[in-house]
N, C-alpha and C positions, 0 to 999 in steps of 0.2 A: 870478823869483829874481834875486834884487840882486848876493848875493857869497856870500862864503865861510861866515859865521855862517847863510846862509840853508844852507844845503848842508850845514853839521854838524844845521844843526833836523832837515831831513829823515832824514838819515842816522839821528840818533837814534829818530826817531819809527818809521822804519822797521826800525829792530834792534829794536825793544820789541813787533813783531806775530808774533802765534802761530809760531814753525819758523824765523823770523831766522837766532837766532842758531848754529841747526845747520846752516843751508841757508847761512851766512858760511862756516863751520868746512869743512864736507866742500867748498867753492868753494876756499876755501884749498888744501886740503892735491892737490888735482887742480891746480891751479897751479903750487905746487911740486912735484909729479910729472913733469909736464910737463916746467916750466925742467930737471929735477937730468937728465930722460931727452934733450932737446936738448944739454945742456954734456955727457952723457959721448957723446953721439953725436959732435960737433962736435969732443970731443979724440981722439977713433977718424980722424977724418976721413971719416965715413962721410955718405952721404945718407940722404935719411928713405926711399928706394926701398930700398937698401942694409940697412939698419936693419927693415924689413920684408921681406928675404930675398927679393925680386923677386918678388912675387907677382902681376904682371900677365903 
């Protein structure tokens, strides 16, 4: 793979196979989950132990 138009071929070719573009969507929104659940942990001040109620 050379550059960047080689990287949109694939990407394409690879969103157009059976379950893509649902298995993109639900990758997505666990991502943003994620990020929204670190930014209110991190304006709390809390740690991710913290945040998990000490459960070790």
């Amino acid at each position: 793979m050379g550059g960047r138009s080689d990287w949109g071929e694939l990407r394409e070719r690879r969103m157009g196979e059976p379950g893509a573009v649902e298995a993109y969507a639900a990758t997505r929104v666990a991502y943003e989950l994620g990020r929204t659940v670190r930014s209110l942990r991190e304006e709390r001040g809390w740690s991710q132990r913290e945040l998990q109620g000490q459960r070790r």
